[in-house]
N, C-alpha and C positions, 0 to 999 in steps of 0.2 A: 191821894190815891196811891194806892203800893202798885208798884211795878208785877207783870203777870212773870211766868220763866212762858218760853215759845210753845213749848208741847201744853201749857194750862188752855195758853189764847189759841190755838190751831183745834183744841178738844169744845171749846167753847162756842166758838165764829164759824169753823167750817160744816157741821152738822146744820146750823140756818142758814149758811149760804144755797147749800143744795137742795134745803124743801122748799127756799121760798123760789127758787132761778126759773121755775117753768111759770109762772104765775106772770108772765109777760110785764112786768113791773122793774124799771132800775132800781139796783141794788149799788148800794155805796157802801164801802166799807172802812173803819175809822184804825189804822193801826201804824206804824212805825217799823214795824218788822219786816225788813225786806224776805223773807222766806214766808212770812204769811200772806204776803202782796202776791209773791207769783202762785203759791196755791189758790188764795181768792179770784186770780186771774183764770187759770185754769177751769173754775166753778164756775166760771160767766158774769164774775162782778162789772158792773159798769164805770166806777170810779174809787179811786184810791184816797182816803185824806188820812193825811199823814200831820199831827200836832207836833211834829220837830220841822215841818217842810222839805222832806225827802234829806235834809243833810247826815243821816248816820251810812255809814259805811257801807256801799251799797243797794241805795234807795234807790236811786235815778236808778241803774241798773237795770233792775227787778222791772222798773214799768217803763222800762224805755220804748222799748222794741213792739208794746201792747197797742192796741186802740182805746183804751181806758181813758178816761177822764181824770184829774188831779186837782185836788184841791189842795193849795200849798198853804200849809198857816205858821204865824209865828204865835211862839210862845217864848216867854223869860222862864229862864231854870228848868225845871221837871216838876210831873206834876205834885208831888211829893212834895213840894219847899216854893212854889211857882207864889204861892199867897203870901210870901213870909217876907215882909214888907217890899212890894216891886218899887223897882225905883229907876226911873230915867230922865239924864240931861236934857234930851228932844226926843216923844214920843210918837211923835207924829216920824220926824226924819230916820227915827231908829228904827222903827218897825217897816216902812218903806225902803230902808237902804238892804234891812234884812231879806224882805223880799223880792227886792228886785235883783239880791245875787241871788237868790232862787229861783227865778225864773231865765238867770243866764245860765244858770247850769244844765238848769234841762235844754235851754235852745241850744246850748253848747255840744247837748249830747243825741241833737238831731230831734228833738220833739216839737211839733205844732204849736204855734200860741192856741190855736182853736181846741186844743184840750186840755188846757190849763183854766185855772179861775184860782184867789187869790181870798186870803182869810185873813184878817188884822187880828185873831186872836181873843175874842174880848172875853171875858174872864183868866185869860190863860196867864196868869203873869200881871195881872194888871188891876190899882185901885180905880174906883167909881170913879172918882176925876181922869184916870186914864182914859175908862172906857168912853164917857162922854166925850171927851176928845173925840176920841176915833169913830165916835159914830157922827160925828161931825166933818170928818176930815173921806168919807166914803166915798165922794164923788171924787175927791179928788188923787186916789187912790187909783181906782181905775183910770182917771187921766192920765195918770202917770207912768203905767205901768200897760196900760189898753188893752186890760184885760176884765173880767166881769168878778164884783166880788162878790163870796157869801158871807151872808153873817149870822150867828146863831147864838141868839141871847135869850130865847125862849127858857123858861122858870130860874134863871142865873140868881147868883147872889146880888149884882148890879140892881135887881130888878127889886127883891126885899129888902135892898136898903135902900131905893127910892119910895116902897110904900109901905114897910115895916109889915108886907105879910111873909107865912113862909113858903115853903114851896112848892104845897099843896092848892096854894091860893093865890097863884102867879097867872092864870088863864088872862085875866085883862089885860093886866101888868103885860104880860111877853104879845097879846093881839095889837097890845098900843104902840110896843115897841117895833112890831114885824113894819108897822103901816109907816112910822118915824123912819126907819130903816131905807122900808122902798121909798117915801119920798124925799130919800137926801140920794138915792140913785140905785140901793142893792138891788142886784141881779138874782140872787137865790135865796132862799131862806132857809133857815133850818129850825125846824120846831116839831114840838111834841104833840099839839092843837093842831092837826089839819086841818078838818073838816071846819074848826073853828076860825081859823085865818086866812082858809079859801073865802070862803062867806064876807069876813071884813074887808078882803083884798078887793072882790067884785063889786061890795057899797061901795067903799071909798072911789075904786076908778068909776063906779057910772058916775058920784054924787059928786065927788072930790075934779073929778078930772074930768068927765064926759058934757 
């Protein structure tokens, strides 16, 4: 993905943020630019995620002082070069260690755990043996850190090359994955299928768990 300049992405994001804000619905908004965080803030966004974890030059800043929600995620490199062969000595400790000075920088700069929640990143930097790790390693993420994680693997590449469809024909694929998800511990989900993975979520907890 090529990088936007700020006035592409502020021409882009801000015109949906304002038609959708009255429609009594949270709104989360996915960007890295602290100047478009406090204009989205201003529109009435509900939470911020940031794919660098608020680390560029004035991130914390911009949503400190808010009531917004933050989802902090890691990623290797940028998105432009993140695929071009990732590579780590401990993926599990690296991606934890990276987080959790992410989340003392925001406690550092006066912010609630209770509006925090935590991202491992999965496609972002990371091959299919990465990512199976880390959906493995979900519970113990949040132990660690006691915080709630999202995870958002809905039509990813992880997912066509565990069934060699593409990714127009990911709907299973990512409804198997949200259920794998919640029952290793994830708190949120992030997916394209709502209406499709409300429906899985409610079998699985009556039949799976009720």
């Amino acid at each position: 993905a090529q990088a936007l300049s700020l006035q592409e992405e502020l021409d882009r994001v801000m015109p949906v943020l304002y038609a959708l804000r009255d429609y009594n619905i949270p709104l989360s908004i996915d960007t890295y630019k602290p100047v478009v965080m406090r204009e989205a803030i201003l529109a009435g966004v509900d939470m911020v995620n940031d794919i660098h974890g608020f680390s560029l030059a004035g991130a914390v800043e911009a949503v400190a002082s808010s009531e917004v929600g933050l989802c902090i995620m890691h990623m290797q490199n940028t998105p432009k070069t993140m695929q071009e062969q990732p590579e780590y000595e401990n993926i599990q400790a690296e991606v934890l260690a990276y987080l959790r000075e992410r989340v003392h920088a925001f406690s550092g700069a006066g912010v609630a755990a209770k509006r925090m929640c935590i991202d491992p990143g999965f496609g972002f930097g990371k091959s299919l043996e990465h990512n199976i790790s880390l959906v493995q390693q979900v519970a113990y993420f949040q132990e660690q850190l006691g915080l709630p994680l999202l995870a958002g693997v809905s039509r990813k590449t992880m997912l066509g090359a565990i069934t060699g469809r593409e990714v127009g024909q990911r709907q299973a694929a990512s409804i198997a994955a949200a259920l794998a998800l919640t029952s290793r511990g994830a708190r949120i989900l992030r997916v394209h299928d709502v209406v499709e993975t409300c429906d899985a979520l409610k079998v699985w907890n009556t039949l799976a768990l009720g």
